[in-house]
N, C-alpha and C positions, 0 to 999 in steps of 0.2 A: 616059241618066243613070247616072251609075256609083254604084255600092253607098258610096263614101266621101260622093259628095252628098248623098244622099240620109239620110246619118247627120247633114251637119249642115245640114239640113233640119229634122230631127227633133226638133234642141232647143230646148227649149221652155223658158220659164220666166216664172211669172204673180207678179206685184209684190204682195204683201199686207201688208208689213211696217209700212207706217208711210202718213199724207197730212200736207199743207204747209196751214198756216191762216196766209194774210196778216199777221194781228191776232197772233199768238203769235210772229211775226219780228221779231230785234232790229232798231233803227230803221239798223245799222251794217253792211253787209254784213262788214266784215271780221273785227268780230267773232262774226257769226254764222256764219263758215267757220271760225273757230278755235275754237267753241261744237263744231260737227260732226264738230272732227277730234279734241277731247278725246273726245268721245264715243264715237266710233270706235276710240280708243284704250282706250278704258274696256270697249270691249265686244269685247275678245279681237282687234282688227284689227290686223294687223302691220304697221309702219311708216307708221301712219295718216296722218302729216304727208307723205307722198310723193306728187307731182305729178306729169302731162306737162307738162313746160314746150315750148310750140310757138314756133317764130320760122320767117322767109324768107329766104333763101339770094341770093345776088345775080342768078340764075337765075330768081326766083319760087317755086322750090320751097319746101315746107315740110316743117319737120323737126320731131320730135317724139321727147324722149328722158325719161326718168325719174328725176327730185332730189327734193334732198328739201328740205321750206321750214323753215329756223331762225327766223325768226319771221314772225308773222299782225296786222297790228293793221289801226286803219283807213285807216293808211297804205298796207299795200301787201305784199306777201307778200316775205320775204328769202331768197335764196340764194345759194350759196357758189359756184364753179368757178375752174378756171381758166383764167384771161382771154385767154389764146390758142387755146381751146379752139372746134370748130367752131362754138357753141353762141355764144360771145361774139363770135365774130367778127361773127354775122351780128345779135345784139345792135346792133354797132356800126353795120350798115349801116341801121338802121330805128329803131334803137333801141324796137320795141314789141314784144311777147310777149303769147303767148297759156299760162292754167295749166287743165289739168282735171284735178279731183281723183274718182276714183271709188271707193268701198266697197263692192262687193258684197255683202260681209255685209250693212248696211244698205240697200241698195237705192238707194243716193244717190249723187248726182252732183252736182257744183259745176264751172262753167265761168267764168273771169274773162280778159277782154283789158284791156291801158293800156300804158302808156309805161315802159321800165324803165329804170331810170338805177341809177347803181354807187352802194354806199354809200358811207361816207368811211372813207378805210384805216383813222382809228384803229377804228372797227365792225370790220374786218375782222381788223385785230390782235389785237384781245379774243376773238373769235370762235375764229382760228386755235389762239390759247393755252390754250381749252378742250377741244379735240381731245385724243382718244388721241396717243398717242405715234406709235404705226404708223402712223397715220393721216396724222400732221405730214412724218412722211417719206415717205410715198408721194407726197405733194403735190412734194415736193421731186424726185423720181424721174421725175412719168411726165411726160411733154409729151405731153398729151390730146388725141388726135385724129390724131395722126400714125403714119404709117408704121412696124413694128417688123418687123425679117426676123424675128425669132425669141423667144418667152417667156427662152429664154437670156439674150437681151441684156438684159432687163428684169432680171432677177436679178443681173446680174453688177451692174448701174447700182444697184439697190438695195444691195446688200454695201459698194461704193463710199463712197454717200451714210451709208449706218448707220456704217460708219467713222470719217467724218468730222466726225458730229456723237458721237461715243462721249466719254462724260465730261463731255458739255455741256449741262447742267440744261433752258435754256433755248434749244428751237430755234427760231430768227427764220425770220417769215411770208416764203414766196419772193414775189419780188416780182413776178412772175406769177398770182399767186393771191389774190382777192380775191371782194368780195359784188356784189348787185347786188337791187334792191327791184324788182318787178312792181306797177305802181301800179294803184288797183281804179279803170277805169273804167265798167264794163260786167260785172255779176257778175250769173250765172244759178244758182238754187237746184233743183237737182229730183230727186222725188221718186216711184220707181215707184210704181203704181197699179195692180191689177188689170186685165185687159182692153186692156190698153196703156192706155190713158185716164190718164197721166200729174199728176203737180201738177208745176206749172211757175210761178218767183217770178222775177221781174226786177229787179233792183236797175238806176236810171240815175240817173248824178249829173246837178245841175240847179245849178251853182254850186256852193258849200257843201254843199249838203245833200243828201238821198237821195229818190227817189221810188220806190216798191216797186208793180209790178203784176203779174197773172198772163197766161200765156200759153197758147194750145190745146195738147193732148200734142203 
């Protein structure tokens, strides 16, 4: 066993920070993961709203990359990309995603799979229009996901596009670029624990409404 194994062998770390009581969870899972990521954000975590969002590839693989959610309700979590992007593409083959949110600082963990479906452009237009500026035109610039011989070429395409839209108040959503909602079918709450001995909450929907139980670490 080499001396780098054996370093992360070594690390250790015992959950004491917080436990999950059934009865003190809202009846809503998704408002209760938007309860979590305020709070997360409240307690010094940086970009608390940020997710894996997971999908499968036409291969079976699964990929797993890092967004960030613009909104939480009991709807369904929202986010933004663009829609040629690996990420949508394979959206399009299944259309279901899987999201895990995790804060280390707090020792919590949130897992949700469902069926994702696009919001309606006008959502995606209001959204876009709140963006930075930089931000509206990078959108404009990269085609995500694809091949670049060189960071060069990415600048010269930025100077380009900044050109083009210089002197115009308002720059219009590319039409490549839009939202998409994670709907909550199956959302897991949990909570380190000492000893590994875990709190573990399950949210399954049953029709309309919610059924909450817990599960072994």
């Amino acid at each position: 066993m080499t001396a780098d194994n054996e370093k992360l062998e070594s690390i250790r770390t015992d959950y004491v920070k917080g436990e999950l009581c059934v009865a003190d969870m809202l009846e809503c899972p998704g408002e209760q993961l938007k309860a979590w990521v305020l709070e997360a954000g409240k307690g010094g975590v940086t970009d608390s709203n940020s997710f894996c969002l997971s999908t499968v590839n036409s291969q079976g693989y699964p990929s797993g990359r890092i967004v960030l959610a613009r909104d939480i309700s009991s709807k369904g979590i929202v986010f933004y990309t663009n829609k040629n992007s690996d990420k949508a593409i394979e959206i399009g083959l299944l259309s279901r995603g899987g999201a895990t949110f995790f804060w280390s600082k707090l020792e919590r963990q949130v897992r949700v799979v469902g069926e994702v479906e696009h919001v309606s452009e006008d959502a995606a237009t209001r959204y876009f229009a709140s963006r930075p500026r930089d931000s509206q035109i990078g959108a404009w610039v990269s085609q995500q996901s694809k091949p670049i011989p060189n960071r060069a070429d990415l600048m010269k395409e930025l100077k380009m596009v900044t050109d083009r839209f210089e002197g115009i108040d308002v720059i219009p959503k590319p039409p490549h670029w839009g939202g998409y909602i994670l709907r909550l079918e199956s959302v897991e709450f949990w909570q380190g624990r000492a000893s590994r001995l875990h709190d573990r909450v399950l949210y399954t929907k049953e029709g309309q409404t919610w059924s909450k139980s817990t599960l072994q670490p």
